[in-house]
N, C-alpha and C positions, 0 to 999 in steps of 0.2 A: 493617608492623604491620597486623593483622585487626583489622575492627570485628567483636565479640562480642556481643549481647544475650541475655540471658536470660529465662525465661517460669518460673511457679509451677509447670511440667511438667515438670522437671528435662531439660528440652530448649533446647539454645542456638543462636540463630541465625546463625550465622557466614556474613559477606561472602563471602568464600572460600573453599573445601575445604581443609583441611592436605594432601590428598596427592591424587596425582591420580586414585587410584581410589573417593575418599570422594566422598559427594555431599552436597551441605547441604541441611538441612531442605527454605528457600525451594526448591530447583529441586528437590526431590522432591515437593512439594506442587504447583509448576507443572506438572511433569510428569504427576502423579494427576489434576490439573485438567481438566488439556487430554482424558487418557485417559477424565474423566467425562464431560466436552461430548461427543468424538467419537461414544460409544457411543448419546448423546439423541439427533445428529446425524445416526448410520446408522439408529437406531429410524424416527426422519421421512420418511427418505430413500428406508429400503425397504416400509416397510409402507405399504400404499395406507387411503389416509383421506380422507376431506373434511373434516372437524373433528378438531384432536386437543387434550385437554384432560391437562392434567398436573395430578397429584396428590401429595402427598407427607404423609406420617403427623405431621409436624411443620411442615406448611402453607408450605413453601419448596423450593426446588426446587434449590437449592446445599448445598456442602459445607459444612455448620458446623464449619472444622477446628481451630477450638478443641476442640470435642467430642473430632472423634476423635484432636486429639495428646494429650489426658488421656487415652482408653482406651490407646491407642497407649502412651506414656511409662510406664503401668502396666507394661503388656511390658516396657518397658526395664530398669524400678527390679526388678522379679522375676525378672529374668537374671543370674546368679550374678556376672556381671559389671558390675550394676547400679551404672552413676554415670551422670550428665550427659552429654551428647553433643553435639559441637558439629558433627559431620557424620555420617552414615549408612552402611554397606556395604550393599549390595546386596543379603543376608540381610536387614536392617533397612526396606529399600525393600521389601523384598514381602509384608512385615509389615505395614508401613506400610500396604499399596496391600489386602493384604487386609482388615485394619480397617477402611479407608474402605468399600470395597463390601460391606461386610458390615451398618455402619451407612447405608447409602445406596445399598440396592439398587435397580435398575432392573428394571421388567417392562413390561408393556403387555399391553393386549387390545383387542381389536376387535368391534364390532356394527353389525349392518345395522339400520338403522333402517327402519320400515315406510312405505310411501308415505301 
């Protein structure tokens, strides 16, 4: 038996995938996660800086992924096929993943500061 939760996004969290090429919510959202870190991570890594300060339009520097599974689930309920989902296909992941960077884009810039 799966444990199922459900959220007011007509998106459900399922313990387990029903099959083994669905992906559930949780490990699509860990996996966006981790692709968000990496991308701050190689910004640090390769751009040369002495101070780096982070900024973000909504004063946080994480994915508020409440936000983007309500934009996100929008997608879902407007898809002709619109019901509830309790795992994802891989179409659905790169929707997913392009909602999140689109709500939570990364950039940076660089200045020399004067002596």
């Amino acid at each position: 038996m799966a444990f199922v939760s459900g959220s007011a996004y007509g998106i459900f969290f399922a313990a387990n995938a029903p099959s083994a090429d669905a992906i559930t919510v949780q490990q699509a959202v860990e996996t966006l996660t981790e692709e968000y870190r990496d991308r701050l991570e190689e910004i640090s890594a390769t751009v040369q800086h002495d101070r780096q300060d982070i900024t973000a339009n909504d004063d946080v520097y994480y994915i508020r992924w409440q936000d983007v599974l309500a934009v996100f689930s929008s997608y879902i309920s407007g898809d002709e096929q619109g019901t509830p989902v309790a795992a994802l296909t891989e179409n659905q992941v790169d929707k997913l993943r392009e909602t999140m960077w689109a709500m939570n884009a990364v950039d940076y810039s660089t200045r020399r500061r004067l002596p």
